[in-house]
Every structure is written in C-alpha cells, then in structure tokens.
N, C-alpha and C positions, 0 to 999 in steps of 0.2 A: 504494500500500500504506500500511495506517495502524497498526502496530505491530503487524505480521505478516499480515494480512488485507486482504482487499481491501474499497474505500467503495464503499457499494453506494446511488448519488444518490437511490432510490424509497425507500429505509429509512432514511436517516439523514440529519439536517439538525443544524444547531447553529442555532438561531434565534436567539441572542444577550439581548436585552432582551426578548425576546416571547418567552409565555407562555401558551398553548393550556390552555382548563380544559374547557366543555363548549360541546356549541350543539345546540338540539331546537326542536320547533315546539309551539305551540298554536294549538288551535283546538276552542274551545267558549266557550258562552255562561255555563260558572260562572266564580266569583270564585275569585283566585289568593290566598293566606292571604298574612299579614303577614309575610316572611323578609329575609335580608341574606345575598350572599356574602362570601367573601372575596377577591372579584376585580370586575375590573369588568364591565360587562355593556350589550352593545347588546341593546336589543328595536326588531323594526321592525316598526310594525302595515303587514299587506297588505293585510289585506279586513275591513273594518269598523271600530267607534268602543270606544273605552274609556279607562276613568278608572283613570291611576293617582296613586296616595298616593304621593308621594315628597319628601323637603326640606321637611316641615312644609308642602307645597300639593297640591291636588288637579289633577292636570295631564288634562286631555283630549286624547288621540292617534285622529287622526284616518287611513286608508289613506294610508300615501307616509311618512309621521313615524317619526323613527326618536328614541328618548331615550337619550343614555348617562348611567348611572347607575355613580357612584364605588361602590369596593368598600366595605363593612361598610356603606351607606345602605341604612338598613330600606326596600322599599316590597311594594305589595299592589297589584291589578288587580281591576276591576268592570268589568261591561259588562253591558248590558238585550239583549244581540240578540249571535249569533251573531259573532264576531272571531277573525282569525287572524293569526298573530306567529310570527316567526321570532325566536331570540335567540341569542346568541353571548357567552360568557366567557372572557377570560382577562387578564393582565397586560402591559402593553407601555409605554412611556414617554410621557411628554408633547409629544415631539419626532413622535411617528409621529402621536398622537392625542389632545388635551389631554381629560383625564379628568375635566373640569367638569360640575356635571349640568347639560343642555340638553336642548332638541327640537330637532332636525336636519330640515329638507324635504329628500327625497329623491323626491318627486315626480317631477321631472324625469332621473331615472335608472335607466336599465334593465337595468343588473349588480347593483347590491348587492343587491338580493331575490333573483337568482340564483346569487350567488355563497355568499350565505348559505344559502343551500338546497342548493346543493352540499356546501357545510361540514357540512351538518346530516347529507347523506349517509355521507361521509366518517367523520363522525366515529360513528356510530348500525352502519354496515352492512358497513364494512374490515374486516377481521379478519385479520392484524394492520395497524393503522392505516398510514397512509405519511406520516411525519412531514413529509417534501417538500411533499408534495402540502396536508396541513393546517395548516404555517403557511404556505404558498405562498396560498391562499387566504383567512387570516386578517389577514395584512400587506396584501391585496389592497384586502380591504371596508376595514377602515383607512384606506388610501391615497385609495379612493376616495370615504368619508365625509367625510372632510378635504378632499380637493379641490371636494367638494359645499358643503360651509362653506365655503370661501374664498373661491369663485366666485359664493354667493350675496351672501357681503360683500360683492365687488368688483362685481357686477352695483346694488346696491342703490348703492354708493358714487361708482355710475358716472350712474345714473337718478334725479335729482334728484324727477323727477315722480311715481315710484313713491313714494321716502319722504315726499313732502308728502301724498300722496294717503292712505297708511296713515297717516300722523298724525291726520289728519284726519279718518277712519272713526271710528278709536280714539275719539277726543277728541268725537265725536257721532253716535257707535252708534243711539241713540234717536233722533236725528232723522230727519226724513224724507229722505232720500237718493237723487238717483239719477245715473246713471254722466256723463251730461252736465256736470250743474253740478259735481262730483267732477272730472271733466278741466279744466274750464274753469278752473277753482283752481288746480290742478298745470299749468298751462299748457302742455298737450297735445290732443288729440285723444280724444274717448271710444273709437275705437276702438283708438287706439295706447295709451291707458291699462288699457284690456280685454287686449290681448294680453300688456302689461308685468305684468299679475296673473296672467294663466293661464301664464305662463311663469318664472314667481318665485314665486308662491302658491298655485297651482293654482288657481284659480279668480277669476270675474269679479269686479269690487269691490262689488256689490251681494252677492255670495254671502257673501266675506267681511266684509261688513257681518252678515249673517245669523250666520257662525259667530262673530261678537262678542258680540252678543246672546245665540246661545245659551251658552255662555261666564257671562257677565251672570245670563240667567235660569237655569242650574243652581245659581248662588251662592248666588241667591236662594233656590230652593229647599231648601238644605242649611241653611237658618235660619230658626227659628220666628217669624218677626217679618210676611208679608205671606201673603195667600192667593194663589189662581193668578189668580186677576182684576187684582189688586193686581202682582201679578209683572210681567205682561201690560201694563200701562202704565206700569211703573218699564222695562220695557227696550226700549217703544218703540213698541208695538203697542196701537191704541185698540180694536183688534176682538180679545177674549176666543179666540173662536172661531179665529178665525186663527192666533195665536198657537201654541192648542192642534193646530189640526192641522200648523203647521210643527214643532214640538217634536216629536209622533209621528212628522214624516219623518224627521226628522232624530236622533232618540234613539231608536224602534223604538216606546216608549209615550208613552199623555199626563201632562202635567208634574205631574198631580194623583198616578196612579198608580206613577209615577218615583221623586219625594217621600216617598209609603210606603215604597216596595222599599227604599230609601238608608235610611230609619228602623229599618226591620227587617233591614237589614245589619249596621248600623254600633250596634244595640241603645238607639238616642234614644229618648228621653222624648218622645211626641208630644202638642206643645200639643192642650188640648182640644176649642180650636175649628177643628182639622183636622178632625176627625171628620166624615166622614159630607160632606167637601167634593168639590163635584163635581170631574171630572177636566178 
C-alpha cells in the first residue's frame, strides 16, 4: 500500500534520473526542417542513407548508425532516396549515457532497432501508456547503446591491426588500395583483416575505402571550386565514368544531379560554370 492505495507495477514507475519525452519513426525521402529539442534524442537510420546538419558538420548516416544528439542542438535531415529512422527522446544522465554528439555503429546489434520500435509502439498506441513498460524499454536501448560503444572501444583497443589498417585507408582514401597489401601492413591476414571490418565496421576494407571517398567526394561537391571530372580525380578515381556510377549506387543519383538538389535545398548561389555540367 502506498498512502492508502495499492502500487499497481504496469502503471506506475518512478524512473528517477530518466526522463521519457517522445519516440516515432520516419520514413520518406523528404527533408526534415531545421529544429532543436529540448531533450536529447537518439535517431537510428534502419534502411537507407542520409545527411544530417548537426554541430556546424554535415554528418552522413548510413543503415546500423545511430547519432545522439545533445538537447537545444539545432539539426535538419536530407536524403536523395527513400530512409527510415527510428528516434527516441528524453533526459537521462551521463552515467547511463554520455550525451556527447557522436555516431554510434550499431550494426552489429539486433535489439536496439527493436527495442526502439517497440518504444515507438508503446509510446504512439497505449492508451493509457504503462510507465513500466516505457522506461523499462528506454533505460534498455540506453544500456545497450553504451555497451555497443564500449565494446567497440575495447574490440578496436584490443585489434591493433584493425586501427592501423583504418588509419591507413583514412590517410590514403585516393590511393589505389587493395585488401592484401592493406593486411600485409596491419600484419594480419586479408582474410582475418576482412572479417575484423565486417564485424567492427560493417563492411570489407575496400568498401570502407569506398564510403571514404564518398564522404570526400560529397565535400567536394557542396563547394563551388571543382567540376565532377575534377571531383573524380581529387578522391581517387581516374575513370569519370566510374566514379559516376558508384556515386549513383551509392547516393541513389549522379554527383552532377546530387550537387543541384543540395543547391536548390540549401538556396546556393550556383557558380556559372555549373551550368548545363554533365552529370
């Protein structure tokens, strides 16, 4: 009994430092406008690519990335193709979950897009909500984004040959690369190097060579100074052509027509010898 009434454990919780605000999904291919809460907010892309504006940088989220974003930081979302995101709000300490803005891989984990999705349920279709049940859920993904960071640190802190191997990509993106002489460096095996990337990065280290570049080459495009030929051999690629068609795998369009949409999003001034440049 709790001053005269009986605690009824599905309706009532005292969550303490945690602080439940909202959590819904998107999914579509418009832009999300410039706003700020006042809490903090995980977004975690599931199915597809997008740019957001956040901390004065343009961050590229790839499926498996999760960003937490401190509360009152403006950001906005763009994407050229179809994306879908889960997001979750609320207040909780730095002890559960440091509220630094980062991108989290969650790649390798098979609850927190479900547990957020439940949340999403919870919170969207209860009526009345089960405070239990919703910060039960919300302390959960917490717990398990944080153990997702730590274990990424302590796998990276552990695999010497992973971090020479990503220093290494990083530091010559543009060069010609391939996964042999990449292990041979790191003083491993290509194929134990291959599975040290697809199980830490999600992918092989030629691929994350690739999303270097495109990284590199979206930069480039968001500034008036090279055309796409010019782009194309500043990030590493002697064939034009190529180039273009890994950009459209990889962004949905080619970097020519990419480069307008960001123009006519974002209201630039387009140098005038864009004009009329092939894609």
């Amino acid at each position: 009994m709790i001053q005269g009434r009986t605690f009824n454990p599905l309706m009532e919780v005292d969550p303490g430092p945690l602080r439940f605000s909202l959590a819904g999904r998107f999914e579509s291919a418009d832009d999300v406008a410039l706003h700020a809460h006042p809490f903090h907010e995980l977004i975690l892309v599931v199915d597809g690519q997008c740019w957001i504006n956040v901390g004065g940088q343009q961050r590229l989220l790839e499926a498996g990335d999760l960003i937490v974003i401190p509360q009152h930081e403006p950001h906005d979302q763009h994407s050229e193709q179809l994306v879908r995101t889960y997001y979750v709000g609320g207040y909780w300490m730095p002890e559960m979950l440091s509220n630094s803005l980062r991108i989290i891989d969650m790649r390798g984990d098979s609850f927190v897009g479900q547990w957020m999705n439940d949340l999403v349920n919870q919170y969207k279709h209860e009526h009345p909500p089960q405070p239990v049940v919703t910060y039960g859920l919300l302390a959960a993904i917490l717990g398990r984004v944080r153990a997702a960071e730590e274990g990424s640190l302590r796998t990276r802190q552990q695999n010497p040959q992973l971090v020479t191997a990503i220093r290494y990509i990083e530091t010559h993106m543009v060069d010609d690369l391939d996964a042999a002489s990449i292990a041979e460096l790191a003083g491993c095996s290509a194929s134990h190097l291959t599975a040290l990337f697809r199980d830490n990065v999600g992918c092989g280290p030629i691929s994350y060579q690739i999303r270097c570049r495109m990284t590199l080459a979206c930069k480039h495009l968001l500034e008036p100074y090279l055309n796409v030929k010019q782009i194309a051999r500043a990030c590493g690629w002697r064939d034009a052509n190529l180039f273009v068609r890994i950009f459209r795998q990889r962004m949905g369009c080619p970097p020519g027509q990419w480069r307008k949409q960001q123009v006519a999003a974002h209201g630039q001034k387009q140098t005038s010898w864009f004009k009329g440049e092939p894609a």
